[in-house]
N, C-alpha and C positions, 0 to 999 in steps of 0.2 A: 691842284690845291692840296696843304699839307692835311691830314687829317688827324681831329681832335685829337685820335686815341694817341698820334706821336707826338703832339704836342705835348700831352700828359705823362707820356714816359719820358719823355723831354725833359721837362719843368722837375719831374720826380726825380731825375736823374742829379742835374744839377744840386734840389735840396738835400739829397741825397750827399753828394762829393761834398758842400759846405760842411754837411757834419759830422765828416769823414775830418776833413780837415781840421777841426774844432778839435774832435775827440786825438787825434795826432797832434794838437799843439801850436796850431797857427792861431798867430793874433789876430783872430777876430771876433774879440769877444764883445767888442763895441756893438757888433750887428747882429747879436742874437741870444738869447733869454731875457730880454728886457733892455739889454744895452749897457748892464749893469757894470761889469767888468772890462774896462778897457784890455787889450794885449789879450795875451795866453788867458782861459779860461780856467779855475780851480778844480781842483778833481774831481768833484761831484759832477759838475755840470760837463765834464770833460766827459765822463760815464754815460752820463746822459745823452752826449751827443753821439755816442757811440751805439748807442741802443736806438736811437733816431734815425741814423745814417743806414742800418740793417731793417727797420722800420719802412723806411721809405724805400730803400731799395726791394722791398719785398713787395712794395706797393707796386713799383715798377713794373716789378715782372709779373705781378699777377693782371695789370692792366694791358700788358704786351700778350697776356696769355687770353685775356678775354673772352677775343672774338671764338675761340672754339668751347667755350663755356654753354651751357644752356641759358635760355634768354634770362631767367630770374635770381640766378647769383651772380649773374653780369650784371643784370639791372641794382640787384642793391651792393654791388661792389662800388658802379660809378654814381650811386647818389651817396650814399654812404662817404665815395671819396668827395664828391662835391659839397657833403655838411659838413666835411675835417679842413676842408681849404677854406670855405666860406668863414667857418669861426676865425681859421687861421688870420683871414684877412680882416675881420673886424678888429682882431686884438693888436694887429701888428700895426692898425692904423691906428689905433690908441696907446701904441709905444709910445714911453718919453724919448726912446731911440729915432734918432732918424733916419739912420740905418732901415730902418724897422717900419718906420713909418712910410719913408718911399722910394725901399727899395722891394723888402719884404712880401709888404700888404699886395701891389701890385703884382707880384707874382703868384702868390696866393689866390689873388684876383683869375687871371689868365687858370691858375690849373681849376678853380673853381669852375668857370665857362667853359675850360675844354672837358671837363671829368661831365659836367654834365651833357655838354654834344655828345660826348663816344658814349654813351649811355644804351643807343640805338645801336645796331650792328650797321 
């Protein structure tokens, strides 16, 4: 069985490369900050994705780094990450995007269930 915590670096990885890809210029701006911008994203938000993409890849590896953590900055690392996914998921199910609404939200969903499993060593 895969366990939560590779799920999570999983999940984080992928959000991760989308905003990697944003912040470099790929049209995919339908599917993320609201769905506002079809194509290539404006340079604010291009920024934005680029401080997201280092963001969550930091998440990443702090979640890959964990399990040799002491139990109490592990434990509020992975609830911590499960109330930044969880909002993640309510807002992106209230996109007008639909992108966003179900593509998004459920993955959001998934890292929210798995950040809170790997919670436990």
């Amino acid at each position: 069985m895969i366990s939560a915590r590779y799920v999570s670096v999983g999940v984080l990885g992928v959000v991760s490369a989308f905003h990697a890809g944003l912040a470099a210029g790929m049209p995919w701006g339908a599917a993320a900050w609201g769905g506002h911008h079809s194509g290539v994203l404006p340079g604010p938000l291009r920024v934005a994705s680029g401080c997201a993409c280092v963001a969550w890849a930091l998440a990443a590896a702090a979640v890959a780094r964990a399990p040799s953590w002491r139990r109490r900055p592990r434990w509020l690392l992975h609830v911590g990450l499960t109330s930044v996914a969880t909002v993640g998921a309510v807002v992106n199910a209230l996109s007008p995007s639909g992108f966003e609404r179900y593509g998004w939200a459920p993955v959001c969903l998934v890292l929210a269930l798995a950040a809170w499993r790997s919670r436990q060593p």
